[in-house]
N, C-alpha and C positions, 0 to 999 in steps of 0.2 A: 587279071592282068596288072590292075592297080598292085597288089599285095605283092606281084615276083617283082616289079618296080622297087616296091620298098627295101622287101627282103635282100638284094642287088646290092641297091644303097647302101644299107646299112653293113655287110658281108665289105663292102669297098670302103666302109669309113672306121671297120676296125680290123681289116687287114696287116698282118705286120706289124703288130702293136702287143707289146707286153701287156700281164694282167694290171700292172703298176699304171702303167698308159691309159690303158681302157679305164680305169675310175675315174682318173684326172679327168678326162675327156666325158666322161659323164655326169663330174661334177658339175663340170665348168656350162655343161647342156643345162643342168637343169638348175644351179642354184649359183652362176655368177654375174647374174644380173637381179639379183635378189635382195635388200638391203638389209644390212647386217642389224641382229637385236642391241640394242642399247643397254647395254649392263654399268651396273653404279659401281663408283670405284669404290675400294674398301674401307678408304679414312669415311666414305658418307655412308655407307654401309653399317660401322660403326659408331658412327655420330648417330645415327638411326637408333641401335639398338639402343645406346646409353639413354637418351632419354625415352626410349621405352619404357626402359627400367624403372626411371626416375618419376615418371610422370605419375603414378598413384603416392608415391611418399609425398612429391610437389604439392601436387593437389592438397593431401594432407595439413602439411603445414600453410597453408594458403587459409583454408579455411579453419581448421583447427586449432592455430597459433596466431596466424598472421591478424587472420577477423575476429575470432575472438578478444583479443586482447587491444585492439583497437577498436572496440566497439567496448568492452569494459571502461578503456580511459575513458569515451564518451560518455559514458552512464556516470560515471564517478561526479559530472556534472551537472546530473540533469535528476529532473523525478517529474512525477506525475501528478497532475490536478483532478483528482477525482470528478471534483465539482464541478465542473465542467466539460465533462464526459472524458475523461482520461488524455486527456493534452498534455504532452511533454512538455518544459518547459526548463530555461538551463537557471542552475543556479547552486548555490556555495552550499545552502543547509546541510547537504549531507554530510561533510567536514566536520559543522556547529554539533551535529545530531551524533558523530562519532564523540567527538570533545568531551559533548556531557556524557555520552554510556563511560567511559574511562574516569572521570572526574565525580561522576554522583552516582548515586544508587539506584539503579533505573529497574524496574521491578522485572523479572524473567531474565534480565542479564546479568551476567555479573563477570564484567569485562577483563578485571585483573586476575579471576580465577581462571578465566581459561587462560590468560597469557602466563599464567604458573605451569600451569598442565600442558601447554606448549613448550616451555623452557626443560622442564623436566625431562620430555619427550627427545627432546634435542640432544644430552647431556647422556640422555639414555645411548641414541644412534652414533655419538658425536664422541663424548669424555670418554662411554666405557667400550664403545662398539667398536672402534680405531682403534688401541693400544691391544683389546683382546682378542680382534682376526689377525695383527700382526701379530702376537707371541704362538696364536696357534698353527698361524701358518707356519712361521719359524718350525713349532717342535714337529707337524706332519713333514713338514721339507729334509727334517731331518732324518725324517722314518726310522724313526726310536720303535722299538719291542711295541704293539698292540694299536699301533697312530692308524692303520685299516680302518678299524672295526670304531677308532673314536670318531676319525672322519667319516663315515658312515654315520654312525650315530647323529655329529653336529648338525651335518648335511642333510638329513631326511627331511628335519619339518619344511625345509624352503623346497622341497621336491613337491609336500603334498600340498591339496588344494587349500587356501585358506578359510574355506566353509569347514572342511574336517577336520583341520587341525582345531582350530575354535571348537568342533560338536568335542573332540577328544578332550582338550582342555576342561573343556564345561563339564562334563562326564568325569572325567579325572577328581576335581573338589568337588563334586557335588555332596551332597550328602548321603548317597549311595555309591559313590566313586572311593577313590582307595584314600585321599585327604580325609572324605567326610567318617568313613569307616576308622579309621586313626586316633581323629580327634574325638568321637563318641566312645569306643571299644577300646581305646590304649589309654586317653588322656582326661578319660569321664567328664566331656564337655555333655552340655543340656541339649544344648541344639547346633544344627551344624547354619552359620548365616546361608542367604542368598544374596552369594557375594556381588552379581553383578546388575541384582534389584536394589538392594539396599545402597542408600552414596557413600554410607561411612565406610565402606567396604571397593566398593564399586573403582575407586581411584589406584587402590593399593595395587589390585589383582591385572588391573591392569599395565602399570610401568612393572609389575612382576611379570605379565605375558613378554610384553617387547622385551623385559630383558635376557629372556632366555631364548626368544627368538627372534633377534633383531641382525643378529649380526653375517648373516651368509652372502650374501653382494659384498661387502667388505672382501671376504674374504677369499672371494672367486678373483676380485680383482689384483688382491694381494699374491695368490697365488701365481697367477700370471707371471707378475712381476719378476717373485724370485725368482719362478724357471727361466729367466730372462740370464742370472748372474752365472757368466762365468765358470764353471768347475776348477777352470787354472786358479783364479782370486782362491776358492774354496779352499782348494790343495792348499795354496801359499798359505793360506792365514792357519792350516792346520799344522803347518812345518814351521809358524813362527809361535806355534804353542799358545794361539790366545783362546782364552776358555771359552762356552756357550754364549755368557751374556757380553764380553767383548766384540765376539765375533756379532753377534746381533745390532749391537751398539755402534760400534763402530765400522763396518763390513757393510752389511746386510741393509740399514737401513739408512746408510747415505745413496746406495745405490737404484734402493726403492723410493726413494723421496719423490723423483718427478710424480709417480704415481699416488704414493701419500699425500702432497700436497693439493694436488686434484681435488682428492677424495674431502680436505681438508675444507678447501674453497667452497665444492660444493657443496657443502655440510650447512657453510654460514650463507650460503644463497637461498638455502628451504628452509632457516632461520624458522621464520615466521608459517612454515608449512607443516612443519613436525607434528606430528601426530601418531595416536596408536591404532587401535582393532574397536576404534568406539561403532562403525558401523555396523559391524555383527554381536559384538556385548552389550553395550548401552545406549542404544540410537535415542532412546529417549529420556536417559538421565542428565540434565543437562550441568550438575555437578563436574561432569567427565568431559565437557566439550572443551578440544580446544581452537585456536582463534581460525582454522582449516574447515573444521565440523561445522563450528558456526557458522560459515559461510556456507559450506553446501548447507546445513539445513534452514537458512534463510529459503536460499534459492529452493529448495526439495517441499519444504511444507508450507511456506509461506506468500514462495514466488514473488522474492522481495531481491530485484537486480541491484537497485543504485545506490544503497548502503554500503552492502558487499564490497560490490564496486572502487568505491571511494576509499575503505577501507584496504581492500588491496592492491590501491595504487598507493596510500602511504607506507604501505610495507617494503614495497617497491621502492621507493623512494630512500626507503632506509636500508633496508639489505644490499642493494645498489651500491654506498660509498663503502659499506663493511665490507665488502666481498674484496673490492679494492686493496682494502687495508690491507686484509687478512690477505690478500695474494701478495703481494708486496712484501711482507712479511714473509712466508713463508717460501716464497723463492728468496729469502737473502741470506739461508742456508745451505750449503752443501755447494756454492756453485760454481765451483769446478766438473763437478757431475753430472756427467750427460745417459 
């Protein structure tokens, strides 16, 4: 009885009603006293993700940069009292204790040879590495007859890993490799050295490595750059008849300068950072260290913070106002060019 009741009911409450009616009238039964879901709007939806994103680089720099390097100035102050069970304690020596490795002869260091072999290194990435990814990006840009197969060529060692480009290198002079083979078989030498055991040696082969393979970051960036100019400028400058090193000269590298200069600035920022391939050739020749090496192998073999430290916060303190300079300078060329 209850059920034709219902059945009744329900047969008289959708009576005369469209199929369009009947849903409304079944929404409205079952889901419009129901409280609607709370959904985020999309500026927060997206404020969300961005620092999603962000929050492992954050992190990063937080403790990789931010603490580090704030914990370094600390140290640059301070050292340790053995003698008294390893107590920190703040004080100037480490400065005094720089002074003299620079000033005197201090046995196991020899503090102006590696700031040679730093300077070198610099001159190496810096004098010849900038002038030589700009002419070659020039002559690939211009995709002259064979510039494929040279860009290919240039480009390879910075593709492969730097353990194997070293084992190849190494292998390459050895004294079974195709130098060593040369120099015994062509040039009737005695012996072929162990260039990178020996120091009298050990210095040469290395600003020889970097220079033949220092230069590809330059020239990724340079790249960039050019594909940046224009084709119309191009055209023009080709219908006002100016030859290759014109148009380089005066074209080509006012236009690239924001980016040169960059490159420029931060060149004399890692000043005092430059260095070669001493970790995988000579980690222990200390002939080849320079003032980068030194420092990790302070830190690596000897576990010696607050030297280091102190030391690389006067670097700091000097590459600092030069960077200034050198920016300064070098934006007060070209600056109409945007």
């Amino acid at each position: 009885m209850a059920k034709q009741e219902m059945k009744t009911k329900a047969e008289n409450f959708f009576s005369g009603l469209s199929p369009y009616e009947i849903r409304r009238k079944l929404y409205n039964l079952f889901f419009k006293n129901r409280k609607p879901k709370r959904t985020l709007k999309q500026k927060t939806k997206t404020t969300i993700f961005i620092w999603t994103m962000l929050a492992l680089p954050l992190l990063n720099l937080l403790v990789f940069w931010v603490y580090v390097n704030i914990d370094s100035i600390l140290m640059a102050f301070q050292n340790v009292d053995y003698a008294n069970g390893g107590v920190e304690y703040w004080t100037l020596d480490n400065f005094k204790e720089i002074h003299r490795m620079f000033t005197e002869k201090t046995p196991g260091y020899d503090m102006i040879r590696y700031g040679i072999n730093t300077m070198i290194y610099w001159m190496i990435g810096t004098l010849w590495s900038i002038p030589h990814s700009i002419l070659l990006t020039y002559v690939f840009h211009k995709k002259l007859r064979g510039t494929k197969f040279f860009r290919v060529v240039l480009y390879l060692p910075s593709i492969i890993c730097a353990v194997v480009l070293v084992g190849i290198f190494e292998a390459f002079i050895s004294a079974k490799g195709v130098l060593g083979t040369l120099m015994t078989e062509v040039f009737g030498a005695s012996r072929v050295p162990a260039w990178f055991q020996e120091a009298e040696y050990a210095n040469p082969m290395l600003f020889l490595y970097s220079f033949f393979f220092g230069f590809a970051g330059h020239y990724i960036l340079f790249s960039g750059a050019m594909a940046k100019i224009s084709k119309e400028v191009q055209e023009a400058a080709v219908l006002d008849g100016v030859n290759m090193w014109q148009e380089l000269w005066s074209i080509y590298i006012p236009l690239m300068w924001p980016t040169i200069s960059m490159t420029i600035v931060t060149s004399f920022a890692g000043i005092f950072g430059a260095t070669g391939c001493i970790l995988l050739l000579t980690p222990n020749v200390t002939e080849t260290f320079t003032f980068g090496y030194w420092i990790y192998d302070q830190v690596r073999r000897y576990q010696s913070y607050y030297i280091p430290s102190a030391l690389g916060l006067l670097f700091t303190l000097v590459a600092y106002p030069l960077c200034l300079l050198v920016r300064r300078l070098v934006t007060s060329f070209y600056q109409d060019v945007e």
